[in-house]
MISE-675006 format. One record per residue: residue number from 1; residue in one letter; chain; x, y, z of N, C-alpha, C in turn. Coordinates in nm, 2 decimals. Atoms other than C-alpha are relative to their C-alpha. Layout:
REM residues N
NUM:A:A:X:Y:Z:X:Y:Z:X:Y:Z
...
END
This chain:
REM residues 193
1:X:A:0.08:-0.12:0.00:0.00:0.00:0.00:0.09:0.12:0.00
2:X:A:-0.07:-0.12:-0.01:0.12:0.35:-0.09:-0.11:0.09:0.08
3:X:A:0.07:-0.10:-0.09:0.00:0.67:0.09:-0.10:0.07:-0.13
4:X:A:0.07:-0.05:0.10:-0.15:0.76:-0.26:-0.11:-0.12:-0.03
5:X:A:0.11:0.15:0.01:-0.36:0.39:-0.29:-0.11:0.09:0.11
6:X:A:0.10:-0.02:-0.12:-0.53:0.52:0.05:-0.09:0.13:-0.04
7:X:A:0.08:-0.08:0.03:-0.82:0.72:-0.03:-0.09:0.05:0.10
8:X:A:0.08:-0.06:-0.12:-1.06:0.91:0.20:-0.16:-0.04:-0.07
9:X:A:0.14:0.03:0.09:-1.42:0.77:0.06:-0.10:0.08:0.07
10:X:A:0.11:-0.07:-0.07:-1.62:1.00:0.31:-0.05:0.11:-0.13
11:X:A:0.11:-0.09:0.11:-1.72:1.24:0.03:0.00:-0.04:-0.09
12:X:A:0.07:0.03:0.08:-1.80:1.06:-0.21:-0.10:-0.13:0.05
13:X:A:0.12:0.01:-0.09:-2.00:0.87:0.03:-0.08:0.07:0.02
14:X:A:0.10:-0.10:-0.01:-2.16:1.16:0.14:-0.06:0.11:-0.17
15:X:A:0.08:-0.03:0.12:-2.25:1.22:-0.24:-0.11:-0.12:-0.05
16:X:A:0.11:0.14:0.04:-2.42:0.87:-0.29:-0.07:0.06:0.09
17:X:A:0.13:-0.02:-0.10:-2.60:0.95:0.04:-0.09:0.15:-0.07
18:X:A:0.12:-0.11:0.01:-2.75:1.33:-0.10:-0.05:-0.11:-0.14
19:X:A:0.10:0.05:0.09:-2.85:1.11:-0.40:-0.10:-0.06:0.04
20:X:A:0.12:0.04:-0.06:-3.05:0.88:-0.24:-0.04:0.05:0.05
21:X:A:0.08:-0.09:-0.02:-3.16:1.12:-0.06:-0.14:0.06:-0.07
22:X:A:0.10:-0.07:0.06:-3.32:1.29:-0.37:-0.07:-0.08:-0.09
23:X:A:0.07:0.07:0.10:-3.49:0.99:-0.52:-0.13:-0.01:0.08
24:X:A:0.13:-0.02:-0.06:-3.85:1.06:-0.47:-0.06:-0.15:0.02
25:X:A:0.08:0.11:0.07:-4.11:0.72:-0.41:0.00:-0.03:-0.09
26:X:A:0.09:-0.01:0.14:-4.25:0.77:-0.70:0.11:-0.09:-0.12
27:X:A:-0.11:0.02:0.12:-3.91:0.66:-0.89:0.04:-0.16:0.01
28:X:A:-0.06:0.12:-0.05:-3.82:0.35:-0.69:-0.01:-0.09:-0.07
29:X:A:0.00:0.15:0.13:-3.98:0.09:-0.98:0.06:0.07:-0.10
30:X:A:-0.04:-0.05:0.14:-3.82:0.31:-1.24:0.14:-0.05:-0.02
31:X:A:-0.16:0.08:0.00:-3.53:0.18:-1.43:0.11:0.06:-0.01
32:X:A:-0.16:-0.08:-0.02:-3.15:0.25:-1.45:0.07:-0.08:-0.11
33:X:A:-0.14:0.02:0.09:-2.83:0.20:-1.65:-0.03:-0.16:0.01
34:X:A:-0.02:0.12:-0.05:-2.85:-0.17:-1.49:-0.16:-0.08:-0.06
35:X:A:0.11:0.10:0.06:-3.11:-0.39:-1.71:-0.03:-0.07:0.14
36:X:A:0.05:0.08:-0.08:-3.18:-0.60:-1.44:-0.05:0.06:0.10
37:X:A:0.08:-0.07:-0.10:-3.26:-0.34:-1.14:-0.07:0.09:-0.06
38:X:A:0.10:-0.07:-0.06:-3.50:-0.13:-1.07:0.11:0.14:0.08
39:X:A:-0.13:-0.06:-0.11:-3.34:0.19:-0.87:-0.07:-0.03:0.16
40:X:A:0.03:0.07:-0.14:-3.52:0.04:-0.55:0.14:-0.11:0.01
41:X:A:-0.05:0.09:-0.02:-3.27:-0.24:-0.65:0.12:0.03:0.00
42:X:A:-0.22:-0.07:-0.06:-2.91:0.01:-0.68:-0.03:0.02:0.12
43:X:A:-0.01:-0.08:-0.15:-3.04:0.16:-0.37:0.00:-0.12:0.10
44:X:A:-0.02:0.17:-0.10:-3.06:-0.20:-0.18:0.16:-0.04:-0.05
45:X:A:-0.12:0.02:0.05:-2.73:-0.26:-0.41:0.09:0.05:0.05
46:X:A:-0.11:-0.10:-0.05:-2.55:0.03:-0.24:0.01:-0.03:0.18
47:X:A:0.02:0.05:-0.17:-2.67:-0.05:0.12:0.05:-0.06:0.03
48:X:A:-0.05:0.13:-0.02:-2.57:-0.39:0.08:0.18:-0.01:0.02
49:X:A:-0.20:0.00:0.01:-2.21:-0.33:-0.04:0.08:0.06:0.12
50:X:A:-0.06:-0.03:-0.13:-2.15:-0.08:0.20:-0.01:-0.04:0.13
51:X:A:-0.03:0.16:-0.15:-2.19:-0.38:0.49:0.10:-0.03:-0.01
52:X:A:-0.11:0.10:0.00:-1.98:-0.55:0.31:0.14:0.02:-0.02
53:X:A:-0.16:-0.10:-0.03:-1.67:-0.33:0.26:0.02:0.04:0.10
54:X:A:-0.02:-0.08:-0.13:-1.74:-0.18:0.57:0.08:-0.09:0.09
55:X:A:-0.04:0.14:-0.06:-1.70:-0.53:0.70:0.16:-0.06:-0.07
56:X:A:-0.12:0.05:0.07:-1.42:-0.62:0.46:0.07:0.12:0.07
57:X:A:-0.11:-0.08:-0.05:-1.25:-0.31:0.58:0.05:-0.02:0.14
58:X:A:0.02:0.03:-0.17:-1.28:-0.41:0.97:0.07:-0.17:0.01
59:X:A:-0.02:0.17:0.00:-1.19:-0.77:0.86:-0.03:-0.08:0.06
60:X:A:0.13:0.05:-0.09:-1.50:-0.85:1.01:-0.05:-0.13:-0.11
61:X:A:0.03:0.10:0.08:-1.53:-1.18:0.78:-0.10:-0.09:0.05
62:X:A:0.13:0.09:-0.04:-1.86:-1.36:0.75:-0.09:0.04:-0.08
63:X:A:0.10:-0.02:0.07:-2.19:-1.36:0.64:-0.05:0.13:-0.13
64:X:A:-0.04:-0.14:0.03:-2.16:-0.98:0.50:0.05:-0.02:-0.11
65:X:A:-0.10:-0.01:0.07:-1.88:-1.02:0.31:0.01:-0.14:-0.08
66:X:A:0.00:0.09:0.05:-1.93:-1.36:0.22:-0.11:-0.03:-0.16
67:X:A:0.05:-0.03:0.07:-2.19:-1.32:-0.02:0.02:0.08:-0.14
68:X:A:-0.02:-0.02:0.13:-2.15:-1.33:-0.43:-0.12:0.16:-0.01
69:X:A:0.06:-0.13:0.03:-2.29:-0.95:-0.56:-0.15:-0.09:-0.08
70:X:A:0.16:0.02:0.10:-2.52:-1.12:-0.83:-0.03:-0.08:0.09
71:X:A:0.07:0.09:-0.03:-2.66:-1.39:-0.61:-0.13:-0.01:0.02
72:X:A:0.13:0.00:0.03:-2.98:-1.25:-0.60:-0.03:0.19:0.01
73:X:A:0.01:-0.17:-0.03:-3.12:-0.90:-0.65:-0.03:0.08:0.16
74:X:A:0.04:-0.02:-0.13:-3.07:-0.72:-0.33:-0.12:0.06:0.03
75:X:A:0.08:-0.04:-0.04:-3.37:-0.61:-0.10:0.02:0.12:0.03
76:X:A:-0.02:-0.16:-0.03:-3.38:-0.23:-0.02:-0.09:-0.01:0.13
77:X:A:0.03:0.01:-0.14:-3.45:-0.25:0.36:-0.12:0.08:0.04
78:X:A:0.13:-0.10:-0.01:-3.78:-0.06:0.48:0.04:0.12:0.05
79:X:A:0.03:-0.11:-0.09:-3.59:0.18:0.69:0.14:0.07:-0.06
80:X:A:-0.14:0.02:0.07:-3.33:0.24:0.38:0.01:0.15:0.03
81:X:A:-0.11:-0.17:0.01:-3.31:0.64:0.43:0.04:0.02:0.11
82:X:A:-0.08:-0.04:-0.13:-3.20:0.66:0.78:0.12:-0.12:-0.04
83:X:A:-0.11:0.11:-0.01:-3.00:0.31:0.73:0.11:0.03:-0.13
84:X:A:-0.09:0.00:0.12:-2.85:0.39:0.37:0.13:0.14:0.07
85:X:A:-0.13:-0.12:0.00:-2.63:0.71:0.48:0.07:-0.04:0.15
86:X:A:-0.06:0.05:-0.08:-2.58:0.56:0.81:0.12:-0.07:-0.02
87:X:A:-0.04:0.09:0.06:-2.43:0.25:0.66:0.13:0.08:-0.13
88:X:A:-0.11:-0.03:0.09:-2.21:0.46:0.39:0.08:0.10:0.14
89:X:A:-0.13:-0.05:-0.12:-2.07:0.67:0.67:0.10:-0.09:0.10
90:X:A:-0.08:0.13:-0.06:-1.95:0.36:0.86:0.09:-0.05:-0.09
91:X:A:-0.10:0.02:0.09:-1.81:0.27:0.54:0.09:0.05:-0.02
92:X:A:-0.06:-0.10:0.00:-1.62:0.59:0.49:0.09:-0.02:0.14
93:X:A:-0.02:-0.02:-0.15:-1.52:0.59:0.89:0.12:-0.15:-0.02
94:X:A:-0.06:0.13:0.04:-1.39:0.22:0.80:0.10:-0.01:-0.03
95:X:A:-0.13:0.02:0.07:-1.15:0.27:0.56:0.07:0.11:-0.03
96:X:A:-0.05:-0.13:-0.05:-1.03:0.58:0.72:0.12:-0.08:0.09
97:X:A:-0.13:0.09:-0.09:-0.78:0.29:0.92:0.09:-0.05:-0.09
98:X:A:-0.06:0.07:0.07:-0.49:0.25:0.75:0.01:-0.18:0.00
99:X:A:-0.03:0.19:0.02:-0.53:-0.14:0.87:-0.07:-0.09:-0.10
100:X:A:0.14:0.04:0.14:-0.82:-0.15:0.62:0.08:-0.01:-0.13
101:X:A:-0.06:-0.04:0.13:-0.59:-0.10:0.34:0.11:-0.12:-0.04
102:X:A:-0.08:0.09:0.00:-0.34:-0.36:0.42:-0.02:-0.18:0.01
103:X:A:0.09:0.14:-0.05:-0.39:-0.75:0.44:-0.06:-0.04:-0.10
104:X:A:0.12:0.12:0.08:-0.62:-1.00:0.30:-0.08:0.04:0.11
105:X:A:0.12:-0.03:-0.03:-0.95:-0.91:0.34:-0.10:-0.14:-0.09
106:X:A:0.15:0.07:0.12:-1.30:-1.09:0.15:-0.11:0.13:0.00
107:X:A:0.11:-0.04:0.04:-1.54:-0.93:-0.02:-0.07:-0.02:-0.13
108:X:A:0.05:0.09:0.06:-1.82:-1.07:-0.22:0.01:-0.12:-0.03
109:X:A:-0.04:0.14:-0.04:-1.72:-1.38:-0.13:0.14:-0.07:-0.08
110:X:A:-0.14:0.04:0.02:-1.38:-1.34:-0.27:0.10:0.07:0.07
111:X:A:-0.09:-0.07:-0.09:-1.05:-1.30:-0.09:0.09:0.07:-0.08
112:X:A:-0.10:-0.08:0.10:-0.82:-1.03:-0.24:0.07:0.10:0.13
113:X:A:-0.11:-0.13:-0.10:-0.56:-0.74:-0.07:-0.11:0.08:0.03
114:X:A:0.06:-0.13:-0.02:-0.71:-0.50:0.14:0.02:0.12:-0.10
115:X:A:0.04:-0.09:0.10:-0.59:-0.23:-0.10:-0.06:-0.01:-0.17
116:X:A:0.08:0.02:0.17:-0.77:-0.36:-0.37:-0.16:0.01:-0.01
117:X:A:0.20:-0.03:-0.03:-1.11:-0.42:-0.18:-0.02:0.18:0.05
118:X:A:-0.01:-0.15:-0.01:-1.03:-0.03:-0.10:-0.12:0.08:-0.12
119:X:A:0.06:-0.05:0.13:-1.08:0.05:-0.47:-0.11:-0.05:-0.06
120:X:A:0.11:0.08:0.07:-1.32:-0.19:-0.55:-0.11:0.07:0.09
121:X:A:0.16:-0.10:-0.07:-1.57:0.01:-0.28:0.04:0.14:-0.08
122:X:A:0.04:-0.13:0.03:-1.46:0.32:-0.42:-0.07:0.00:-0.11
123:X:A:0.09:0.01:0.14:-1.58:0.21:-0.80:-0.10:-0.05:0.02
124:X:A:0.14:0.01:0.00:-1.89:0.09:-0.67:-0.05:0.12:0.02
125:X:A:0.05:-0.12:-0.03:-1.94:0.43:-0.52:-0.02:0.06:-0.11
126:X:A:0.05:-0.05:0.13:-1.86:0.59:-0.83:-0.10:-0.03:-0.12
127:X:A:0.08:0.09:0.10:-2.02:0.36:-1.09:-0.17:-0.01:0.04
128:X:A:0.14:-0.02:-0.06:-2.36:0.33:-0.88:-0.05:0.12:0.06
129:X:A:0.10:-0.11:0.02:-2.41:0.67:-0.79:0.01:0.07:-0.12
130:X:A:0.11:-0.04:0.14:-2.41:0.75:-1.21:-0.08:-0.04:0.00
131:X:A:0.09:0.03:0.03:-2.65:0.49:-1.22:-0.15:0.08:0.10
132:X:A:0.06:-0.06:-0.06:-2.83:0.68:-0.94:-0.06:0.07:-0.04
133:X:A:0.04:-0.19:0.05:-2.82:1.01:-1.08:-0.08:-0.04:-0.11
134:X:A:0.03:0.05:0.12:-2.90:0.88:-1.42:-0.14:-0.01:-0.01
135:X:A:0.16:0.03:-0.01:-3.22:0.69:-1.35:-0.08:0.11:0.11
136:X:A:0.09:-0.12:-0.08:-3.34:0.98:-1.11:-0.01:0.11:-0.04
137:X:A:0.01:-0.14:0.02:-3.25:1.29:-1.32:0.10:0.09:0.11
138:X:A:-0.05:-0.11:-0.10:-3.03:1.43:-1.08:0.15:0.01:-0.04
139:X:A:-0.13:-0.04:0.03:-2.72:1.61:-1.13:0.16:-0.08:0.06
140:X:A:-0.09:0.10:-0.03:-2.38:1.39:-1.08:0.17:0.07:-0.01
141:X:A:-0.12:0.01:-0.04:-2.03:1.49:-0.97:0.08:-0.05:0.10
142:X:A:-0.03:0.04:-0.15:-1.83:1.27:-0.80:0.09:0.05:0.05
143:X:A:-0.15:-0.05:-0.06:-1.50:1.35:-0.59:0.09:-0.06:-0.06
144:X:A:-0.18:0.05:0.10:-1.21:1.37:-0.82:0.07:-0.11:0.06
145:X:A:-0.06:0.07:-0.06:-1.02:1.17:-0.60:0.00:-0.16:-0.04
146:X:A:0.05:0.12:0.00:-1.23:0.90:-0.61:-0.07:-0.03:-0.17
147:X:A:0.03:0.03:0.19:-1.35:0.94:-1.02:0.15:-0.03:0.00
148:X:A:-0.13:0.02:0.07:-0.95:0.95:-1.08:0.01:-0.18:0.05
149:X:A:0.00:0.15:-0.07:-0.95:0.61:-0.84:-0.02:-0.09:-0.14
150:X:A:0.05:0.08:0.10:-1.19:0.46:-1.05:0.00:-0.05:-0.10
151:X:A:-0.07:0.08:0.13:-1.09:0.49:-1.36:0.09:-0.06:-0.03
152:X:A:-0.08:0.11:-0.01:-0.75:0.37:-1.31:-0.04:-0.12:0.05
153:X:A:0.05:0.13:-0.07:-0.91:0.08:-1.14:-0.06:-0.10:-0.13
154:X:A:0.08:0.04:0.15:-1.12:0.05:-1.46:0.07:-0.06:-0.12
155:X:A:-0.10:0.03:0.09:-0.88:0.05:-1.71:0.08:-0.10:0.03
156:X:A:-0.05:0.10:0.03:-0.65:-0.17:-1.58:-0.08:-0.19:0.03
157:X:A:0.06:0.10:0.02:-0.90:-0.41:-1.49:-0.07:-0.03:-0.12
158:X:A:0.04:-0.01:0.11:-0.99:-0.39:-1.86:0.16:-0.05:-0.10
159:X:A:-0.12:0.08:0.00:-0.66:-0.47:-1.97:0.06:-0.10:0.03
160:X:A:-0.04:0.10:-0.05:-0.61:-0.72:-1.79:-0.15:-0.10:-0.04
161:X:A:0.15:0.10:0.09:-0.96:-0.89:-1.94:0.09:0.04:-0.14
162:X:A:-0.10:0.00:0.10:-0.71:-0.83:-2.26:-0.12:0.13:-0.08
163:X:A:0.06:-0.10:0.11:-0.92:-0.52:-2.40:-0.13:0.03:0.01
164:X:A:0.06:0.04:0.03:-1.25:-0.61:-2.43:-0.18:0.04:0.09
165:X:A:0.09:0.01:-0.10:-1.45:-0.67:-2.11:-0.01:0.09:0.14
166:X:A:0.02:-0.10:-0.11:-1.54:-0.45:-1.83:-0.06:-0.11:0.11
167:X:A:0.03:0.05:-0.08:-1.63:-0.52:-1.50:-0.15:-0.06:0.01
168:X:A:0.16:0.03:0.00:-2.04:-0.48:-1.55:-0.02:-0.03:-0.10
169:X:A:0.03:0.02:0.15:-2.03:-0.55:-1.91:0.14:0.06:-0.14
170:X:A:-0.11:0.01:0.09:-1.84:-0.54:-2.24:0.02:0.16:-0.01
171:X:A:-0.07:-0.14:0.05:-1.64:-0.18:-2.30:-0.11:0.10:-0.04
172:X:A:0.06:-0.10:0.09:-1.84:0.11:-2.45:0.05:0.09:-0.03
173:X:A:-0.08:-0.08:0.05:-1.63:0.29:-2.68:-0.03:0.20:0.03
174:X:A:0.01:-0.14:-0.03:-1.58:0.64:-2.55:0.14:0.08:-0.08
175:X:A:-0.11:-0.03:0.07:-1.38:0.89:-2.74:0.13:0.06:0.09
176:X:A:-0.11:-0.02:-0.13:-1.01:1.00:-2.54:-0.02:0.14:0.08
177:X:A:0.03:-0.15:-0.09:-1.11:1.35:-2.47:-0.14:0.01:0.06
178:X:A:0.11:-0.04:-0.09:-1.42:1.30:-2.32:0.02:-0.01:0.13
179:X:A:-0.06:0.01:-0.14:-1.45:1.38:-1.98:0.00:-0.09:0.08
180:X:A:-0.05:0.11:-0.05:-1.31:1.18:-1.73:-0.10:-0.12:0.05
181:X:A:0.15:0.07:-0.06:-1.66:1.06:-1.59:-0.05:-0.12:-0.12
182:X:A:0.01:0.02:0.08:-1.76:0.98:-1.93:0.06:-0.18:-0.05
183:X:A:-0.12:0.12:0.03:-1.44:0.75:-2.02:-0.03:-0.10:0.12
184:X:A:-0.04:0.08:-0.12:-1.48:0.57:-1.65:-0.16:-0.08:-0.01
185:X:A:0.14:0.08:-0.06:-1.85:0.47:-1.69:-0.02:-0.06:-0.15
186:X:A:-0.04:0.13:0.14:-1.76:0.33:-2.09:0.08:-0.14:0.04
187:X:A:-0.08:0.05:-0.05:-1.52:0.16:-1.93:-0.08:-0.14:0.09
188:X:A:0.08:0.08:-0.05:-1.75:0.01:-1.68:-0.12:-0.11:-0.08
189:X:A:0.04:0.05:0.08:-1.94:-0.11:-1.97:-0.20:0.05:-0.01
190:X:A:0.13:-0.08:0.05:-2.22:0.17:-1.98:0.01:0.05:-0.11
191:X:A:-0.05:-0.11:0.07:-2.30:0.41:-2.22:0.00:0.12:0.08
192:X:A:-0.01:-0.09:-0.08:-2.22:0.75:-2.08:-0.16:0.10:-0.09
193:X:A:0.09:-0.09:0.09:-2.48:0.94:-2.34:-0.14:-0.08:0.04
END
């Protein structure tokens, strides 16, 4: 781990949280970037993860952390707007310990380097509050910090699938000067448009 790997996720935490914040009822069956959910089912998506990083970051191993992402679409808890920003602040608070960053950890029921499950919460953060914004209309900037994260995270996990594949889906050609957001959620295997 360098001192540049370690990232501060509290504000772009506290940007997922005003999002969900501003997703009215009304929106919760409406869809998103993610063919399969629903945004009831990012916003249970987001809850869920930040357990289980939180937990991977604490190397609180178990049930949490044990659990494959697709294994079934998550539930969005009944009492998700007090519990969703709770739950991402704990997350942030978490991997605020440099011990979070070091080590073998698990998350999603695989074991990898703490500083890898670092980045792998921060590009959920990123990646799922576009889909956030997206399917709700609402305005999207994340913390540079954590966009810059992600897209290196992106790319070389894209390279290392030899070109082709992305994390959520196959590539979507973005041109080099578009902005960095843009490039990071092609990458992911959205379209950004």
């Amino acid at each position: 781990m360098t001192d540049s790997t370690m990232l501060d996720l509290g504000p772009q935490c506290g940007i997922v949280a005003r999002l969900a914040a501003g997703v009215p009822d009304d929106r919760l069956a409406g869809p998103t970037p993610c063919p399969e959910y629903a945004v009831r089912d990012v916003l249970g998506h987001i809850t869920h993860l930040a357990v289980a990083f939180r937990d991977a970051a604490r190397k609180n191993l178990g049930p949490t952390t044990d659990t494959a992402p697709g294994a079934a679409v998550p539930d969005l808890p009944a009492g998700w707007r007090e519990e969703l920003p709770r739950v991402l602040g704990e997350l942030a608070e978490a991997w605020r310990d440099p011990d979070a960053w070091t080590g073998m950890t698990r998350a999603g029921g695989v074991d990898l380097p703490g500083e890898v499950a670092g980045l792998v919460a921060v590009n959920e953060l990123v990646v799922h509050g576009w889909d956030l914004a997206r399917s709700t209309g609402q305005e999207y900037a994340p913390e540079q910090a954590a966009l810059h994260a992600s897209y290196a995270f992106l790319q070389a996990t894209v390279e290392e699938e030899g070109g082709g594949g992305g994390i959520f889906g196959p590539v979507v050609p973005v041109p080099d000067d578009a902005p960095l957001l843009d490039r990071a959620i092609g990458l992911s295997g959205r379209d950004p448009g």
